[in-house]
C-alpha positions in Angstrom: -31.3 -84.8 175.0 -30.4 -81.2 174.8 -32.3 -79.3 172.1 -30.5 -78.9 168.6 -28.5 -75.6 167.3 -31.1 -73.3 165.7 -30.6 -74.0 161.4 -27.7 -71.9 160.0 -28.2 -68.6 159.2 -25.1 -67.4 156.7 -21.4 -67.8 156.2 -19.7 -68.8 159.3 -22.7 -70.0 161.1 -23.1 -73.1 163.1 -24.4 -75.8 160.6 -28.1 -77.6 161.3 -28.7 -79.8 164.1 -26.2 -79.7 166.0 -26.3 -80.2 169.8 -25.0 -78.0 172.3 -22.9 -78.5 174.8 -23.4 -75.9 177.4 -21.2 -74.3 179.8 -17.6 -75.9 180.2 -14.3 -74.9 181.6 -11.3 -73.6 179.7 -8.7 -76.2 179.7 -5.3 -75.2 180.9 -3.7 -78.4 182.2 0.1 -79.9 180.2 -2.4 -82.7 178.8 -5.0 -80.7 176.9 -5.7 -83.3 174.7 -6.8 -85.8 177.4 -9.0 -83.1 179.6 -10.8 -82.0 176.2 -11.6 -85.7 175.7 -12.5 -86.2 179.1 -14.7 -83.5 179.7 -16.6 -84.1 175.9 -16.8 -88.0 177.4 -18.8 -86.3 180.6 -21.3 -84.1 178.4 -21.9 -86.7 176.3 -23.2 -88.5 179.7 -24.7 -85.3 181.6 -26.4 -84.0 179.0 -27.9 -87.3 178.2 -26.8 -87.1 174.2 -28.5 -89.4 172.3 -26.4 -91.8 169.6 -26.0 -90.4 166.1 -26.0 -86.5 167.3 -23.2 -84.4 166.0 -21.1 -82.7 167.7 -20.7 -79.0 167.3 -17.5 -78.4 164.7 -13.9 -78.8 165.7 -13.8 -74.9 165.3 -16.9 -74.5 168.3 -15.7 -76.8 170.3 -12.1 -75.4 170.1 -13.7 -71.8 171.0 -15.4 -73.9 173.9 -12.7 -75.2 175.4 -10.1 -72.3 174.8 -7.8 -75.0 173.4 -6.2 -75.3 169.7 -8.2 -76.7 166.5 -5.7 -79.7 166.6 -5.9 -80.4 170.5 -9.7 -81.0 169.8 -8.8 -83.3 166.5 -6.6 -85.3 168.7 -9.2 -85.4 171.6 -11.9 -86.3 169.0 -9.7 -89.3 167.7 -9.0 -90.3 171.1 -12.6 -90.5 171.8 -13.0 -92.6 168.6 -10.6 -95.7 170.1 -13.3 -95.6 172.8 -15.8 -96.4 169.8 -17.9 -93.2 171.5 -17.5 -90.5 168.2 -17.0 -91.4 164.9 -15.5 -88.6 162.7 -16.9 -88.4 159.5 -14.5 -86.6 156.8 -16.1 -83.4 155.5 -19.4 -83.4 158.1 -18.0 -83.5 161.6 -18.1 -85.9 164.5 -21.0 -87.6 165.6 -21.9 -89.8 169.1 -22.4 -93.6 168.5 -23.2 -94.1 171.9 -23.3 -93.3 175.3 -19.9 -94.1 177.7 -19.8 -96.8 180.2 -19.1 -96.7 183.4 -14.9 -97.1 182.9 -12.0 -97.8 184.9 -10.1 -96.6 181.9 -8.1 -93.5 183.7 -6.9 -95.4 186.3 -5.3 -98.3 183.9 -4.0 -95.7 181.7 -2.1 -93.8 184.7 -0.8 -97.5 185.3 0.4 -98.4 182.1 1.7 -94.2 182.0 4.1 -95.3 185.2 5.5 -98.2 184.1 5.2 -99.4 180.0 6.5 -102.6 180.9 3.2 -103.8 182.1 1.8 -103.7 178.5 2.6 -107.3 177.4 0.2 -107.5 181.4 -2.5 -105.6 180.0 -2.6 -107.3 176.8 -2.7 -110.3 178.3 -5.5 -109.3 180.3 -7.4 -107.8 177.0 -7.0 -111.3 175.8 -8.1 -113.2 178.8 -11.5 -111.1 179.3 -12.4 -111.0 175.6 -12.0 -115.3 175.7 -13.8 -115.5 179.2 -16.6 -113.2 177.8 -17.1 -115.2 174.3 -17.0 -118.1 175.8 -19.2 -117.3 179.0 -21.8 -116.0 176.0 -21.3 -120.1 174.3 -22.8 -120.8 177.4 -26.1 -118.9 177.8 -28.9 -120.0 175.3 -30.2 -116.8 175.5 -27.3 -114.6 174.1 -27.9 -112.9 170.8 -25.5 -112.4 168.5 -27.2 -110.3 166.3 -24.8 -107.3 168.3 -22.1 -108.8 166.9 -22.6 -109.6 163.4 -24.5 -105.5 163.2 -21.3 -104.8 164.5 -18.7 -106.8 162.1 -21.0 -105.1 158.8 -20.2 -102.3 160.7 -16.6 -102.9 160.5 -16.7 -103.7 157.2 -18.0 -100.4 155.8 -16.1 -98.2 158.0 -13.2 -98.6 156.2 -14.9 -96.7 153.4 -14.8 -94.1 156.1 -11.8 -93.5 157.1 -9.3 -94.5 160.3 -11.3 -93.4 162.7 -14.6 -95.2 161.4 -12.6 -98.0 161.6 -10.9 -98.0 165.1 -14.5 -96.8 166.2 -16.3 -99.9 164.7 -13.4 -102.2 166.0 -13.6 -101.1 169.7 -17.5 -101.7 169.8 -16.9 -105.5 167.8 -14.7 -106.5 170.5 -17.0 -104.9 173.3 -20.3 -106.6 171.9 -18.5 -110.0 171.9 -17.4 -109.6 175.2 -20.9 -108.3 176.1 -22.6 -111.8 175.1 -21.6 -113.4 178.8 -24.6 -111.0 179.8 -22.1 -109.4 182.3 -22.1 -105.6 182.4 -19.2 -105.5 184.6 -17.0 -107.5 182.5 -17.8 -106.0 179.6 -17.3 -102.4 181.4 -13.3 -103.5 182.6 -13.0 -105.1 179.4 -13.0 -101.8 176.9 -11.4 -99.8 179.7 -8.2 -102.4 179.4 -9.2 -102.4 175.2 -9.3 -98.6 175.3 -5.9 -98.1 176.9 -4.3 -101.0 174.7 -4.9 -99.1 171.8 -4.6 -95.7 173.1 -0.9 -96.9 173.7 -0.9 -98.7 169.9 -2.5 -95.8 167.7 -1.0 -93.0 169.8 1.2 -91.8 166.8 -2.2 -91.8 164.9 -4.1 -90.3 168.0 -1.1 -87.3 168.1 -0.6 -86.4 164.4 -3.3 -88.1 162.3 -0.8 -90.7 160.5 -2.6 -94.0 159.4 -0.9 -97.0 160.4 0.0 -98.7 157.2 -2.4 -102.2 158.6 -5.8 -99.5 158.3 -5.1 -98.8 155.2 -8.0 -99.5 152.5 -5.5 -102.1 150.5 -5.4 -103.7 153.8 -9.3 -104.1 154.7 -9.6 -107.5 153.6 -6.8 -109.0 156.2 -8.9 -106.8 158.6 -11.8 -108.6 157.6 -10.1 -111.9 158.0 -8.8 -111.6 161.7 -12.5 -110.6 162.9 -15.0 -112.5 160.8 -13.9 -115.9 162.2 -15.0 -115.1 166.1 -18.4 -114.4 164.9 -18.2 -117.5 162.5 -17.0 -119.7 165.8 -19.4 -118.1 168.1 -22.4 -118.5 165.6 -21.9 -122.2 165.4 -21.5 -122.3 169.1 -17.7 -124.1 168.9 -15.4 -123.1 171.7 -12.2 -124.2 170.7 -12.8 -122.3 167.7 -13.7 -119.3 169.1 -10.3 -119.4 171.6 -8.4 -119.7 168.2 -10.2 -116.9 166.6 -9.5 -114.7 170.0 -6.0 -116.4 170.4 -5.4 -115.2 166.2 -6.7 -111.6 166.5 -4.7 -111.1 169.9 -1.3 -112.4 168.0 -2.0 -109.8 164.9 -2.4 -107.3 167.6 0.9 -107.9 169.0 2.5 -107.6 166.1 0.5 -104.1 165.4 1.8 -103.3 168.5 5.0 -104.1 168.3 5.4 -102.2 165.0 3.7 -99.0 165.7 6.5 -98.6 168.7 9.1 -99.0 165.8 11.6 -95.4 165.3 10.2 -94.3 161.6 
């Protein structure tokens, strides 16, 4: 892990413990957002950044990358679908783990060329997530305590705002799939997760407006479309976890389907 920022000094110094980055290069592409994202999601990798490390300020990495304060807020929240930064209001954002090995670009230039292969893709999100659940029903060894650190998780992130939220929500999904003991379905898994939801919190991603389904009056129906796949997968009933799958994938499409409404 690279060494930490030296402590803050005075007034417009870099607050304590934050990592550095090193040497990047200046962005100048018509999709800034999505190379600043990109090249954060390589550091994060190169420079072996260990879970729970902030990231230097919006401000710093902005300087960094010779790209806009809200380019960088809308890379960081992109990152956040990937459940790879969380952004904490009023401290900064912070790694909660390292990338996988993803397939994510090339499905997002997919579903970029034609947006008719959504209802494809979410299909496919729903097929992988069952296989993997079910695959996990299967092998005596697989531990769910992933899951259930991951669904209190989700529950007080929404105390934290949207992006604590989406963050939690992408590794959920990931450490269900993950119980088949399959690293390379959970990897094309959140790749196909990641662009789904790239595609349904884009307006959120671009200009920072919560979707009225995140909002804290709305954390209990949350609660209630994600609790009952660990419930079915804890007492090792199939056909109840399909239905739990089945139920979150049919909220989804409705998400979906609204979020692509004219305002």
């Amino acid at each position: 892990m690279p060494p930490a920022e030296p402590a803050a000094t005075g007034p417009g110094s870099r607050p304590r413990n934050v990592v550095q980055l090193g040497a990047v290069r200046m962005v100048a592409t018509s999709r800034l957002a999505d190379d600043v994202a990109e090249q954060i999601r390589q550091l994060i990798i190169t420079k072996d950044i260990a879970e729970g490390a902030r990231l230097p300020s919006e401000r710093h990495l902005a300087e960094m990358f010779g790209a806009s304060r809200p380019i960088v807020s809308q890379a960081l929240r992109s990152l956040s679908l990937m459940g790879l930064v969380e952004i904490k209001q009023g401290s900064g954002a912070y790694v909660m783990r390292r990338p996988e090995s993803a397939i994510a670009t090339s499905v997002n230039l997919m579903l970029d060329l034609d947006k008719q292969s959504l209802s494809h893709l979410v299909d496919l999100r729903l097929w992988l997530e069952t296989l993997g659940a079910t695959e996990g029903l299967r092998h005596a060894e697989s531990n769910l305590a992933d899951v259930r650190s991951a669904l209190q998780r989700l529950k007080e992130s929404m105390a934290g705002g949207t992006s604590a939220w989406i963050a939690a929500d992408t590794l959920f999904h990931a450490a269900v799939v993950r119980t088949s003991g399959n690293p390379y379905l959970a990897s094309i898994y959140e790749a196909i997760h990641t662009a789904i939801i790239s595609y349904e919190y884009d307006d959120w991603v671009s200009s920072d407006r919560v979707p009225d389904w995140l909002l804290p009056s709305n954390a209990d129906a949350q609660m209630a479309i994600h609790k009952p796949i660990l419930d079915a997968l804890a007492e090792g009933d199939e056909a109840a976890t399909r239905d739990a799958i089945r139920h979150h994938h049919e909220v989804m499409l409705q998400h979906i389907a609204r979020s692509r409404q004219p305002d």
